[in-house]
Backbone as CSV, one residue per row, in Angstrom:
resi,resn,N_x,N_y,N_z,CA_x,CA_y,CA_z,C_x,C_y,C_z
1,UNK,105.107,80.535,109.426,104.261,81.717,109.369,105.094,82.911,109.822
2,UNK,104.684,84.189,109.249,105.274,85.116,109.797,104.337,86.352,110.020
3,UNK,104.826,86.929,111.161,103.827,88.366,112.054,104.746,89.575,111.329
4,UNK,104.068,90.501,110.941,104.445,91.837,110.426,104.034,92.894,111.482
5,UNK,104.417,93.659,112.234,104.415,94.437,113.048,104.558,96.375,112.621
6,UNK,103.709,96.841,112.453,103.706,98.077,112.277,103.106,99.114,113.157
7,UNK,103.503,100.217,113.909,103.177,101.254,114.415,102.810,102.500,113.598
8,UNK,101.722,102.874,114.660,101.751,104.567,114.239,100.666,105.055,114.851
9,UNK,100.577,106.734,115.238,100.107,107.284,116.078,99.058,108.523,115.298
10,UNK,97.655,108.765,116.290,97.239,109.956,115.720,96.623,110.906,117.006
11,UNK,96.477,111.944,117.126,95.679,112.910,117.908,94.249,111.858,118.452
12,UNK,94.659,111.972,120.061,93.299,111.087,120.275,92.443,111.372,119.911
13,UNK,91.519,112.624,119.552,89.920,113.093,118.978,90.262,112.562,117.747
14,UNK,91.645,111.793,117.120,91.048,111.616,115.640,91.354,109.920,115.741
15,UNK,91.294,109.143,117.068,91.383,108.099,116.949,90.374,107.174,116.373
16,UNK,89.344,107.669,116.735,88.052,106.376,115.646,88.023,107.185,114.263
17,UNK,88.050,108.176,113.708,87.995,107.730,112.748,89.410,107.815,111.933
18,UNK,90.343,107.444,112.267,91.310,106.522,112.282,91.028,105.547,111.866
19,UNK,90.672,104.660,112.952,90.076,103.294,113.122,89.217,103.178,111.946
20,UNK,88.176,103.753,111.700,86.965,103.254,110.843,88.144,103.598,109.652
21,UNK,89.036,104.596,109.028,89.394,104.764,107.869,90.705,103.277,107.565
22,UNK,91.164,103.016,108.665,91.984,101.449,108.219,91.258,100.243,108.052
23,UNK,89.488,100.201,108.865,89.288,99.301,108.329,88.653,99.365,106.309
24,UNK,88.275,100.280,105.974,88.622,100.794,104.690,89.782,100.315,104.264
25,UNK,90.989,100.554,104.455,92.306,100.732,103.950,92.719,99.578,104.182
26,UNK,93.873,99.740,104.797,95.028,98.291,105.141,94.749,97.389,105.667
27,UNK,93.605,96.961,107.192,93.048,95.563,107.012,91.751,95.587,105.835
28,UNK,91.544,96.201,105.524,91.327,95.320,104.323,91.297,94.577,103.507
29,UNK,92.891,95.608,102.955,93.479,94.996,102.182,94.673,93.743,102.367
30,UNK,94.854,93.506,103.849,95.321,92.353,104.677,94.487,91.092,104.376
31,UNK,93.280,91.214,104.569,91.956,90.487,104.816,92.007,89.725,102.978
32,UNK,91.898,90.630,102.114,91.748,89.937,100.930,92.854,89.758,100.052
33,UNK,94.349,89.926,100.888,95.276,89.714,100.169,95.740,87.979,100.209
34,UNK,96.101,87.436,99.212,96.216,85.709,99.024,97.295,85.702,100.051
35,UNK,96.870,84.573,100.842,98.093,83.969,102.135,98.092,84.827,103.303
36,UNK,97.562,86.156,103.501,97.267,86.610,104.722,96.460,85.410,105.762
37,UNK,97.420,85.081,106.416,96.137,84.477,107.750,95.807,84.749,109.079
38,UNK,95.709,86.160,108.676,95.151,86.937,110.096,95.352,88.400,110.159
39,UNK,94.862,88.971,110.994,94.869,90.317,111.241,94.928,90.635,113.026
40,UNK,95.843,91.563,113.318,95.130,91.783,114.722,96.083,93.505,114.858
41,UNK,94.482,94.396,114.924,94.663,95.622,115.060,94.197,95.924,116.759
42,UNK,95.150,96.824,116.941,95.727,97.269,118.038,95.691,98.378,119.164
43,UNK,94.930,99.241,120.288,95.215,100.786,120.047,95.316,100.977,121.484
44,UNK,95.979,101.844,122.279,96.190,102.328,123.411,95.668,103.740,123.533
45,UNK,95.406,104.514,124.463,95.510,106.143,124.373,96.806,105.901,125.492
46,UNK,97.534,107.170,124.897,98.683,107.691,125.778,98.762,108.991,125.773
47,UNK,98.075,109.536,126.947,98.077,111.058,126.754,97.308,111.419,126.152
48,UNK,98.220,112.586,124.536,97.120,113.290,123.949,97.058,112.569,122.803
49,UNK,97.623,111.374,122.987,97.766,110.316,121.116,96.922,109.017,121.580
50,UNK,96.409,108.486,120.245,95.737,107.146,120.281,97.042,106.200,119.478
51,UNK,97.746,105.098,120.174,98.708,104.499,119.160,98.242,102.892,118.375
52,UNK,98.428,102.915,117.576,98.072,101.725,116.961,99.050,100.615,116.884
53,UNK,98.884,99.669,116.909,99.931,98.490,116.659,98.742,97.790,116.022
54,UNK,99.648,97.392,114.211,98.916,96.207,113.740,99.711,95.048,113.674
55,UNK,99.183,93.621,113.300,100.087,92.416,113.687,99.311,92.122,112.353
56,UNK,99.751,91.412,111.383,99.274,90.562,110.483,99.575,89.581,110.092
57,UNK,99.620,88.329,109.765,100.210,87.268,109.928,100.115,86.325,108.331
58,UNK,101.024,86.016,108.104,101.056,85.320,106.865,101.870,84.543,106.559
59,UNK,101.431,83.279,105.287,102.081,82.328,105.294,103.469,82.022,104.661
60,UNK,103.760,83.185,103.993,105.158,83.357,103.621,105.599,84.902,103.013
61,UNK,107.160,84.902,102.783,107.264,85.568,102.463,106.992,86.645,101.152
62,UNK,106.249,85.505,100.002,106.022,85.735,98.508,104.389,86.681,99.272
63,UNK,103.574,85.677,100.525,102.504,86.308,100.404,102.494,87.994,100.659
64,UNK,103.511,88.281,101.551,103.742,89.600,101.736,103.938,90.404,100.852
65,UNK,104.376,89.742,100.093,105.069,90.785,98.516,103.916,91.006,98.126
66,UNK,102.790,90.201,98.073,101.661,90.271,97.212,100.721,91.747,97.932
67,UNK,100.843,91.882,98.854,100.568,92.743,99.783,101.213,93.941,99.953
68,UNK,102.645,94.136,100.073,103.568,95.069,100.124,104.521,95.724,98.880
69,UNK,104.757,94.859,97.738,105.241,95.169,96.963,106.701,94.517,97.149
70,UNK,107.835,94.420,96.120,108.947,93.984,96.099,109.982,94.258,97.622
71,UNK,109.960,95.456,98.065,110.484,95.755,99.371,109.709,95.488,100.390
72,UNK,109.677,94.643,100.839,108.813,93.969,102.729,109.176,94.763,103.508
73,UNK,110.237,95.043,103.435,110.601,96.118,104.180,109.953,97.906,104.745
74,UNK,109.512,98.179,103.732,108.877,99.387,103.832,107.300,99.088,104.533
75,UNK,106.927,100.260,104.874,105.324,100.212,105.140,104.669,100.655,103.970
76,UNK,103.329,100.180,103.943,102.115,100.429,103.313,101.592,101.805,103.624
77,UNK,100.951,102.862,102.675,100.394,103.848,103.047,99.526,104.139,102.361
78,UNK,98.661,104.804,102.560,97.160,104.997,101.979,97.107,106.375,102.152
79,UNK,96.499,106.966,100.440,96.245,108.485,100.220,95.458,109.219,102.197
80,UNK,94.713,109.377,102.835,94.689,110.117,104.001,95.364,109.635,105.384
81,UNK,96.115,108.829,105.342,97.310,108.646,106.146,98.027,109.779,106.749
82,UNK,98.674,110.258,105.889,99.356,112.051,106.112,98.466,112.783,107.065
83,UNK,97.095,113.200,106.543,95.723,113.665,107.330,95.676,113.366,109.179
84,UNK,95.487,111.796,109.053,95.818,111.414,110.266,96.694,110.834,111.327
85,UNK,97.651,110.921,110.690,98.884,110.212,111.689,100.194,111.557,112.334
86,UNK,99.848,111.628,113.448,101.311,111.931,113.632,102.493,111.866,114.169
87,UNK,102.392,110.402,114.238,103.563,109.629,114.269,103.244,108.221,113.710
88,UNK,104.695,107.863,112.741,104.596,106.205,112.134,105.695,105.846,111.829
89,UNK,105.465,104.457,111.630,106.740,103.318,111.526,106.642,103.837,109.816
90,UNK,108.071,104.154,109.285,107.780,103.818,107.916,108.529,102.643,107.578
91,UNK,109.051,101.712,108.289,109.389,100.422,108.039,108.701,99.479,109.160
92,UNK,108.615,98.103,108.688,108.162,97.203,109.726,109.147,96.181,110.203
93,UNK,108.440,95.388,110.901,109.481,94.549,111.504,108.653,93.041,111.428
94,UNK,109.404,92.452,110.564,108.907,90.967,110.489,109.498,89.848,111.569
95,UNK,108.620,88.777,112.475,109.129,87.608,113.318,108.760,86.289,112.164
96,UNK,109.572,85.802,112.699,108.622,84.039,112.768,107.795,84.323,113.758
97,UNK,106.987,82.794,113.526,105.685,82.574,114.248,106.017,81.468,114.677
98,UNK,106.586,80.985,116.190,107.837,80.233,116.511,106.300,79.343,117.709
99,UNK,105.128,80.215,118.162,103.941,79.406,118.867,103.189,79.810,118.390
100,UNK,102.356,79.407,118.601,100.884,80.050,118.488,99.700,79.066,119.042
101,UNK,99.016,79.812,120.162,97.889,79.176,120.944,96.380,80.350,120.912
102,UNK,95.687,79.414,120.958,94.100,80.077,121.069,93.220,79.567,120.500
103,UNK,92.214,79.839,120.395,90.795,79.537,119.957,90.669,78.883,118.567
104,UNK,90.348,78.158,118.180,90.598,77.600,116.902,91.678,77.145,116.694
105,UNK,93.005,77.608,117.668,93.974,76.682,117.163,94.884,75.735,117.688
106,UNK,95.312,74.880,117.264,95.877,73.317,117.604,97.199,73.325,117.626
């Protein structure tokens, strides 16, 4: 399995709807992409920014493509992104999934 790791930041007054506009957008489209097996969105306030960290987890590398397009490498972006972010990863960073413990799993 592998975790995809992406950042990015917006003006705290525009942190929920932030929030409500990704679950629209990119977990979403995490959620119903083939071989995604999981999601885990993220958010801190620091100061005058709300930061996000998403984790998504999937079962290979083809499933990502299906999700990201030919370059894994790059990030995903969605038409009001620009609007609200001001600061982001425009690349991610892929791990293995070397443990994994919790609720449902063995």
């Amino acid at each position: 399995m592998i975790a995809r790791s992406w950042r990015g930041a917006t003006r705290v007054e525009d942190g929920e709807a932030y929030l409500e506009y990704l679950h629209r957008t990119g977990l979403a489209e995490y959620r119903k992409t083939p071989g995604n097996r999981g999601v885990l969105g993220l958010r801190r306030v620091v100061g005058d920014r709300a930061e996000f960290l998403l984790l998504s987890l999937w079962e290979s590398e083809e499933a990502i493509r299906r999700f990201a397009g030919e370059d894994i490498e790059r990030a995903v972006f969605y038409p009001e992104d620009e609007r609200f972010l001001v600061e982001r990863d425009d690349h991610v960073s892929h791990f293995e999934v070397v443990f994994q413990a919790g609720e449902g799993v063995e």
